[in-house]
C-alpha positions in Angstrom: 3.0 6.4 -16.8 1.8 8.8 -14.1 1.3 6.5 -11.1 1.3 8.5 -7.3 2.4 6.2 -4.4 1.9 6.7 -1.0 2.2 5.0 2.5 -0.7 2.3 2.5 -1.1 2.6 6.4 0.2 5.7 8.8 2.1 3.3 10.8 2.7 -0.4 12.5 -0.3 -2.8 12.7 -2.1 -2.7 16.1 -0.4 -5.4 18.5 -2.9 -8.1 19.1 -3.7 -7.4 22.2 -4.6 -4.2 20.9 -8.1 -3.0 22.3 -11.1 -2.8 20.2 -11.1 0.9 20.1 -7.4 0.7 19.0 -8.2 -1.3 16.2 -10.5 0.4 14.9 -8.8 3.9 15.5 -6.0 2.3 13.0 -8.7 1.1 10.7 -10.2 4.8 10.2 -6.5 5.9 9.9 -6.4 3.5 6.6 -8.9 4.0 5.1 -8.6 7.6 5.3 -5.3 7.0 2.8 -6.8 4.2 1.2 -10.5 5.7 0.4 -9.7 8.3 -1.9 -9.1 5.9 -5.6 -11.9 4.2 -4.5 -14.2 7.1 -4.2 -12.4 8.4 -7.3 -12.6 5.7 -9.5 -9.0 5.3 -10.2 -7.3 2.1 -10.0 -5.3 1.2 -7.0 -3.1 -1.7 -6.0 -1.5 -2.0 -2.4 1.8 -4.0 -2.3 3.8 -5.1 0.3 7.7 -3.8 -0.3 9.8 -7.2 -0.2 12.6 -7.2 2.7 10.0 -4.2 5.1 10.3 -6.9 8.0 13.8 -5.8 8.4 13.5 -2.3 8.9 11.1 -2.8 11.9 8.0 -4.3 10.0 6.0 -4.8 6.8 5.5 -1.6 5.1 2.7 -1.5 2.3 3.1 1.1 -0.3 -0.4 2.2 -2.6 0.1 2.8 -6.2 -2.8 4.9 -7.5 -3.3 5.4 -11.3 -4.8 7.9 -13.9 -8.5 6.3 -14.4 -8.3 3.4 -16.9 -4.9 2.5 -16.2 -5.6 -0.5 -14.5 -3.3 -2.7 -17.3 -0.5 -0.1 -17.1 -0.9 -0.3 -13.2 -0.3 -3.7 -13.0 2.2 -3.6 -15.0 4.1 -1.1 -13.0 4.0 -3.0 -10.1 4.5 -6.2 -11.2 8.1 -4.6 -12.5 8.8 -2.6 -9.4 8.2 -5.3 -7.5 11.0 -7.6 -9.4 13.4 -5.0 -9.6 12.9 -4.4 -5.1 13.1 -8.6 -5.2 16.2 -8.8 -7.2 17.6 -6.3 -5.1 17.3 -8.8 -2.1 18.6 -11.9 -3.2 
């Protein structure tokens, strides 16, 4: 399957103290990589990679498919997401 995957956010959450305008600078910044399948129509599932925290925070990666391959999709993740699990323990 053809799946592309890409960074679901361009960096770290906002701190919580973060300002209003700093919040919702980050939340243009997503949706500007998230936008794209949705406007598209193409299926897309955001996942967060298992053991992130350790490398200085979660890190969500998007997986964007060819349009109908929402099944295929699912399945791609579900699979790359037990192989990055197993990898943990």
């Amino acid at each position: 399957p053809r799946v592309l995957m890409l960074p679901t956010c361009s960096g770290p959450p906002p701190r919580l103290d973060a300002s209003a305008e700093d919040i919702a600078h980050e939340r243009i910044r997503v949706l500007q990589l998230t936008c794209a399948a949705g406007l598209a129509g193409l299926p897309q599932i955001s996942m967060p990679i298992p053991g992130s925290q350790t490398m200085g925070g979660p890190v969500g990666l998007s997986f964007v498919g060819a349009p109908g391959s929402d099944r295929e999709l699912l399945r791609v993740c579900a699979n790359l997401d037990g192989v990055l699990s197993a990898q943990l323990l």
